[in-house]
Structures are given as C-alpha cells and as structure tokens.
N, C-alpha and C positions, 0 to 999 in steps of 0.2 A: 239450395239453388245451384244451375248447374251454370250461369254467369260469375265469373270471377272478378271480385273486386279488386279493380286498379287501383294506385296512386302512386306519387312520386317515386317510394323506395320500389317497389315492384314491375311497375309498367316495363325499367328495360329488359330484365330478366326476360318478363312476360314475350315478348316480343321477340328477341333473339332465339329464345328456346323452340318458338313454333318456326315453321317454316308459309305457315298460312292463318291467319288472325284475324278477327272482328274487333274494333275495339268502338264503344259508343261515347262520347264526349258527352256529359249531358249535367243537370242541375236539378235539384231537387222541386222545385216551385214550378217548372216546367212542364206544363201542361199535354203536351204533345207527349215528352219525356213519361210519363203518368199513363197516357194512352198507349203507347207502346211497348210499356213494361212486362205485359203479360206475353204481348206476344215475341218478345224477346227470351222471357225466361224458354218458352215453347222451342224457338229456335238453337237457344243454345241445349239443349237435350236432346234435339235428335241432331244438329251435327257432332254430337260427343260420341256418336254412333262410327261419325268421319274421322275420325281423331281432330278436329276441327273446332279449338276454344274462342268462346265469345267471351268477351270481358269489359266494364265498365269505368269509367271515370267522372267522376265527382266533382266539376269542375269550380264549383264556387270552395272545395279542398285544397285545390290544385292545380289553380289558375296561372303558374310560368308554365306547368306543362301543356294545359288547352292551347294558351298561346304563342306555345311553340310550333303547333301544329295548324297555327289560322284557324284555328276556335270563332267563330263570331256568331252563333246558334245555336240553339237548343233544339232536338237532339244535332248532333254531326257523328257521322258513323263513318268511318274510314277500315280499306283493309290491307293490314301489313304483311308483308313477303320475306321477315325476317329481317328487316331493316328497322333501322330507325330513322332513316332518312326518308322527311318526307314529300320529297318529289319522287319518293317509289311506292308511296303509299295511292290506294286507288280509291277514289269516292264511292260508297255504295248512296245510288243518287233510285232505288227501286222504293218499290210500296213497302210500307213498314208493316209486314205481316210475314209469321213465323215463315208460312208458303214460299213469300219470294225470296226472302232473307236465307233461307235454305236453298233456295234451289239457285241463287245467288253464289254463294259461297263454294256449294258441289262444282257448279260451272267455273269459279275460279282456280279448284285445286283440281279438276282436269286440265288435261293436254289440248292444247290450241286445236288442236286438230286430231283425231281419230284414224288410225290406218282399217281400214275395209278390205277384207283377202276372199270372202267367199259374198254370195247371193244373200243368205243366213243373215251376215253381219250387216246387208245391206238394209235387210226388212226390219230387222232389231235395232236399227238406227235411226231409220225412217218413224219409229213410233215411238223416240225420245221427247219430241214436240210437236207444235201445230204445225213447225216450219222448221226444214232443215238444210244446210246447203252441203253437197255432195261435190266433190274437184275430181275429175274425171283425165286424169294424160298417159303416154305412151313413158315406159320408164326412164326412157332417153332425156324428156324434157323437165331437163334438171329446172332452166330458167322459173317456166310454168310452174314448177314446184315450188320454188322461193318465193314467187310472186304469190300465189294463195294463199301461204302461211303468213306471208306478210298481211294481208285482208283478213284473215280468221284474228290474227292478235289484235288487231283493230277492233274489231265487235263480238270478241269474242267473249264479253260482259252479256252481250245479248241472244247471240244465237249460236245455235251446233253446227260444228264442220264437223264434214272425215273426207278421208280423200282415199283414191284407189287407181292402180295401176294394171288391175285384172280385167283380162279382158271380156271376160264371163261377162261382167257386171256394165261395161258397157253396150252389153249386148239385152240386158237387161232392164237399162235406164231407158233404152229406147233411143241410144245414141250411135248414133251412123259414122263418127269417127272424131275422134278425142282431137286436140281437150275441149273442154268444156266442164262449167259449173250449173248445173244443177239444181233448185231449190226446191223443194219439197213440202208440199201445201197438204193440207185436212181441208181446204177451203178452194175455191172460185174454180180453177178449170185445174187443180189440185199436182201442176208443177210448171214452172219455168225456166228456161233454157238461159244460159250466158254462152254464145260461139262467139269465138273469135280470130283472127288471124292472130299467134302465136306473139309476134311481134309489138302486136296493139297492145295486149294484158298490160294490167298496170295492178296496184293494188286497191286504187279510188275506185277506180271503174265496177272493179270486182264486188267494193267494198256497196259503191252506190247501186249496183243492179241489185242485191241484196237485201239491202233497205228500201227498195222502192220497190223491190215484186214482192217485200214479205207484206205491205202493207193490203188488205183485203180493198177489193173494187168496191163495196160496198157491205161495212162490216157494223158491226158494233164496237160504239166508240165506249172505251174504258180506261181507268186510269190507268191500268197497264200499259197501252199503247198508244195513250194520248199525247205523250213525250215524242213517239215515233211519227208522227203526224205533224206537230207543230214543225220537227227537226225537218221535215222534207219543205216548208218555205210555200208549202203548194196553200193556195187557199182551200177554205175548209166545206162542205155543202151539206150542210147537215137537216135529215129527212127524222122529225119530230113525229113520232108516232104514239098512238093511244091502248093500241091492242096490237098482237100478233100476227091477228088474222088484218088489219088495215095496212099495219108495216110491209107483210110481207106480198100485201097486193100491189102496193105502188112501188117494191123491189122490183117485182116482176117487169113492169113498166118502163123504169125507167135503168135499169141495171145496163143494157145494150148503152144505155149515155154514159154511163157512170164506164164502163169501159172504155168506150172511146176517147172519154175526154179523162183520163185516169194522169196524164202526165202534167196536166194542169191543174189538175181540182181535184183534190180527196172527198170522197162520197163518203159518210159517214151517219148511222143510224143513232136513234137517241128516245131515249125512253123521257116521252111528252108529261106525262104523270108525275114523275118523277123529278126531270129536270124542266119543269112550267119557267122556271125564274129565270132558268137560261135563257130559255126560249126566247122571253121576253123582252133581258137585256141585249139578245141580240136582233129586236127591233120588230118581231113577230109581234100581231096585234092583238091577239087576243088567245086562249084555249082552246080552239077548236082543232084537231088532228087528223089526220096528218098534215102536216105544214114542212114548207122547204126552205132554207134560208142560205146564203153564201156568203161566208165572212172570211176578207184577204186578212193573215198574218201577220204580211208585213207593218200594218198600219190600222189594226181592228175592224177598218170599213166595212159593212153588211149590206148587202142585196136581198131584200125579203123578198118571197114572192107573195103580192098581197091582190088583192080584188081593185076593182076597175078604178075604183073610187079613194082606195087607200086608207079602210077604215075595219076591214076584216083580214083574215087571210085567204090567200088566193088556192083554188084548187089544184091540188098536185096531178099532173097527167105526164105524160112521156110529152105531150107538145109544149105546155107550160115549163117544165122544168129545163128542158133543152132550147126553149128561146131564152130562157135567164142564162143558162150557162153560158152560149154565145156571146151573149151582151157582154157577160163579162169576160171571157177570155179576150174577145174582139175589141176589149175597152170602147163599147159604143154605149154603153148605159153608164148613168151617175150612181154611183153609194147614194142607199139611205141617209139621209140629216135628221137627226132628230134634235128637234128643238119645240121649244113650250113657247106659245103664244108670247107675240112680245108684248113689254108692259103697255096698259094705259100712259105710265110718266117713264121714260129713261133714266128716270136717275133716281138713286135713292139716297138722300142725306148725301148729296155730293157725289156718291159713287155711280160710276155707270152704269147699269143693269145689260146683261149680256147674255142672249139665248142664243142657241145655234145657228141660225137664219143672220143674226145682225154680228155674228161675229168677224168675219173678215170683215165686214164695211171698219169696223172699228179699228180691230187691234191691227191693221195691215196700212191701215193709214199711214203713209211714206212721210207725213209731214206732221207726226204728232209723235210724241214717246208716251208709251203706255201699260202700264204698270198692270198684270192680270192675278187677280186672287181666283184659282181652278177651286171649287168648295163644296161640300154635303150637306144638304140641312141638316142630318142627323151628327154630322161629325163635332164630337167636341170642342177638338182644338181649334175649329172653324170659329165655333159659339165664343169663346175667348177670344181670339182674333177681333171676331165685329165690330166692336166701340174702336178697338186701334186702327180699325181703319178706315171706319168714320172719322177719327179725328185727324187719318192723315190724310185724305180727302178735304177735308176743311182748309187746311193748308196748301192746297192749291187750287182749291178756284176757281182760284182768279188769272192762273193760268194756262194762258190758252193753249199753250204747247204741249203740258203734262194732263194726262186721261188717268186716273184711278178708276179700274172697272176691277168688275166681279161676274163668276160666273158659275151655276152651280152647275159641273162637269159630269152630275152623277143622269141629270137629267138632258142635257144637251150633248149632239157632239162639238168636237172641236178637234184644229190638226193636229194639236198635240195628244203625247203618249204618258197621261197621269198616269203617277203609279200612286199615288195617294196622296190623300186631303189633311191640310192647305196645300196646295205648290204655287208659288207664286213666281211668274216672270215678270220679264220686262222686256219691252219690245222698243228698239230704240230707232228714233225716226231714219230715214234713211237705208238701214238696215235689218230688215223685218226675217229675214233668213236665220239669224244668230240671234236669236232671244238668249237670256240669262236666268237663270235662276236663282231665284234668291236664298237664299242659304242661312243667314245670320241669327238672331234672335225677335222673334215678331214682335217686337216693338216698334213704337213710333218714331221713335231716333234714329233706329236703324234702318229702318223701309224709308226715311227720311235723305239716311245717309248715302242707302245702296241708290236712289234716283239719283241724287245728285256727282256721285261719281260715275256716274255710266252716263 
C-alpha cells in the first residue's frame, strides 16, 4: 500500500519531514471510512508520482492525537504544510474520490498564482479547468498585484489563477486596457470580465466576482458544485428533468430568465429519474418531468410550480417560470406549507396533534407555554420517546397554561431548522421569538424539570 500508516510515535516525524501532506483520521467500524478506503489507496499512488504522501490514523489507537486535532468524525481528512500546528493545517472539505483528492492536493503544492509570459502559456492555462481566472495589469501596479494574490490564496482550494503583465496577451484576452481579471469558462457565453477602477480592487470583490461568474446560468447540479451554490445564499430553482431531449428544450426557454435573474436565483438542472425523492421533498407533486421548483436557503422555503388546482405539477414554459420567479424575488408570493389534513380529534392521549396549517395558531400563542416534540414515524428514538410523553402530557392537563404538542416535522413544515429527530423545544409564553431546546435526557423528570425552569 502506498498510504502510510500513522500513529502516535510516527505522525510527527511524518509531518515535519513533508513540506505538503494528507493525513485521514478515521476508525475502523466506520463506514464511510470502508467506502473511501479504495479510493484513498488510488489517491495516494498517483500523488507518490508528486512526491506527495498520504497517511493514515487509527483513531480508536490513537485517540490524545485525533483529539488534539478536533477529531469529532469519521473520516476527517486534514492537510499539513509541515507544521504540527493545527490552525496551519487546511480541511480537505471535497468529494472523497481518488479524482478530487488528487487534483486537490496537486492544487495545494502549486503556486497561488501562475506567471503567464507568452500567448502559449495563456492557451495551456486556459485548458487546466472548466474555469480559470487570469489577473491582467501594467507592471507598475504593484498595489493590483498584491491585491489578486491576496484573492487567488483565498480560493485558491478551488480554482486556478495565473496572472500576466504582457502586453501581447492583453491584446489577446480581448482586453482594451488593464487591469482586469478575467474568468475563463467551457460554459455559458465562455468568459467574464472584472474592470475596475484601480483604487476600488479589494480582494472580497475579486474574491466574490469569482465565485459568482464561475457558478453556470444554468448548469447541472452536482456534488461537486453543490457546496458552491448553497455558499452563494442565492435561492436555488431547480429544473427536474426526465430526458435530455426535454431538459434541454425548457433550457432553451427559459435560459434568457435564468440569466437575467442570475444574481438572485441559482438556476440549476437536476436529473428527475434519479433524484424523484428530492423532487418530492422539496414539495413537487408528483413524477411527471419536467418540473420547476424554487427553494430559499436561508430557511428551506419551496415555491413549486404546480397546476391551477395544486394537485399536479405545473407546466414549465419561459411564462410560467418567470412569473414564479418574480413572485419570489418580489416577495409577493407565499412558500409552499406543506401539511397533512388536520386530525378528526386534536389531541392524542393528551398531546396536542400538530400539522403544518395549525401550527402557528398553537405554538405562537403569546399566552400559553408550549412544549414542541419535531418527530419521524420511522425514527426510533421518537418510537422510545412516545409512552414518555404521554405520561408527561398526563401531567399537565389540567393545566391550562402548559400545551405538550407534537409534530411530525418529516411531513409538515414548520419555522423551525430540524436537523434531526426528536428535537424538542419550548416556547415560552410571552416570548415566542427565543425558543429553547431541550437538551437533557428524554425522560419524564427531566422534560418535567426543563418546563418548569423555563
């Protein structure tokens, strides 16, 4: 194997000796760790091409060193620079396949930045990626110079610079007079321009124009670049397709939108076949394709486009799709709710029954305090919970102040951001803004206890 096994006596050696390093934290039972193992060994035998060692740790061997390093997961893959300190170590946070983990790693033991002297170097640069950014100034502007390389070290985990002071090659880029940054596309209208007054350059600016023209008007979404999408904050309009030939009709269509409204809304294509279930949870009614949907980041919210009645989905056209979009940038349309018929009885065994439609009437009640279990039917630790919280339902009643509800979150929405089943708050009267969470042990003493201190 061409991975090196770490542990305690070896790891500093290991580390000091390279000047660029992979090291994977990981445990044997680890599942994930198991999935990635082959393509790890893969990785570490062609960067041994780089003189570039990948190496491993054992962490249930060698548990003060995991957690000297903020260990809390299986795998964690960090990369060292010859230090052992790890505020200099860098997360490798990419897809766990030989591909990016190499092309990861080459990217970290190059030079932030690339110098470009001939035409040559420019076209040989140009076809390192999909996307490239080129720094374009007069030799004089030193400032300009500092400020890019400031930008390139910044994401420079994700994309290729080089930069140039030849004038040939400004004559080449198609640029009428420096500086300027340059991004270089295989995709949409295949480059885009950053001018600026000289003075304005900053390295965010440089850094955001970057990120936000490398991202495709309307591309396919992948986990490669799924990261890059969430990080821009924009909501997401994702255009569910069946075939290639349907996708790429209602491209056509609606692509003039998808540019226009590109600084508010990520257009983004999505294989219907395949990802049905997304589809789904994000509130699309049924299988039929093409389908378009618009889901804000900040808060999960979904806008489906569905049919008159709201019981199919709605036909994608250039008109339907750009009257949703408006709605939403314009904030004059509501999110989808999705919520299940509410009960025949309100209550079950004392608890309150809670679908999406009667939730604010309940838990936002300014004069009640109300205790919410978020839950899955399928989730276990929910199935265990139940009897406990019927019997602490039992226990109150009789009073009229305290609400014990439940809600299962998998099926309704709701304004809160579960990350997983049970969560249980508490909304305290008066104060409906600052819920709590309850944290302690699901028992009845203790859900008992955390009411009455709060």
């Amino acid at each position: 194997s061409d991975v090196v096994v770490l542990s305690s006596d070896n790891f500093a050696e290991f580390v000091k000796e390279n000047p660029l390093a992979l090291a994977e934290f990981y445990a044997p039972w680890c599942g994930h760790c198991k999935n990635l193992a082959p393509e790890y060994e893969k990785a570490a035998t062609q960067l041994k091409e780089n003189n570039i060692p990948i190496g491993k740790i054992d962490c249930t061997e060698n548990q003060e060193l995991c957690s000297s390093y903020g260990v809390q997961g299986y795998p964690t893959l960090k990369v060292f620079h010859g230090s052992l300190d790890n505020e200099k170590t860098t997360p490798y946070q990419g897809q766990r396949t030989a591909e990016d983990i190499v092309n990861f790693m080459i990217r970290q033991s190059a030079p932030a930045v690339l110098e470009l002297k001939t035409i040559e170097d420019l076209e040989n640069f140009k076809n390192k990626a999909d996307v490239v950014a080129v720094g374009l100034w007069d030799e004089a502007d030193a400032a300009i110079n500092k400020t890019f390389y400031e930008a390139a070290n910044l994401l420079k985990d994700s994309f290729y610079f080089a930069a140039s002071t030849a004038k040939e090659l400004f004559k080449e880029a198609g640029l009428a007079s420096p500086p300027a940054v340059i991004l270089f596309k295989t995709y949409d209208e295949g480059k885009s321009v950053f001018v600026n007054d000289a003075s304005q350059w900053s390295a965010d600016a440089i850094s955001t124009f970057v990120q936000q023209e490398s991202r495709p008007i309307l591309g396919e979404l992948s986990p490669t670049n799924f990261k890059s999408f969430i990080d821009s904050g924009n909501p997401l309009g994702y255009l569910f397709y069946d075939t290639a030939e349907s996708r790429d009709a209602v491209v056509e269509q609606i692509y003039d939108i998808a540019k226009e409204f590109r600084d508010q809304i990520s257009f983004v294509t999505l294989d219907g076949e395949q990802y049905g279930r997304h589809a789904k949870a994000l509130n699309l009614k049924d299988t039929t394709f093409p389908a378009f949907v618009i889901q804000r980041i900040s808060d999960g919210k979904t806008f489906p486009l569905l049919s008159e009645d709201g019981k199919s989905n709605g036909v994608v056209s250039s008109v339907t799709v750009r009257t949703l979009v408006k709605g939403v940038v314009d904030n004059t349309i509501q999110p989808f709710l999705k919520s299940e018929p509410e009960p025949e009885s309100p209550y079950e065994e004392n608890v309150r029954v809670l679908v999406g439609s009667t939730y604010e009437s309940v838990v936002l009640d300014e004069t009640k305090d109300v205790l919410v279990e978020y839950y899955a039917p399928w989730c276990g630790h929910c199935k265990n919970l139940a009897p406990k919280y019927v019997e602490l339902a039992e226990l109150y009643k009789d009073d009229d102040n305290v609400v014990i509800a439940k809600i299962d979150a998998s099926n309704n929405d709701t304004p809160e951001q579960i990350q997983g089943f049970p969560t249980i708050k508490f909304f305290k009267a008066n104060d409906k803004a600052n819920p709590i969470t309850f944290s302690d042990s699901r028992e009845v003493e203790a859900l008992a206890r955390f009411i009455e201190a709060n």
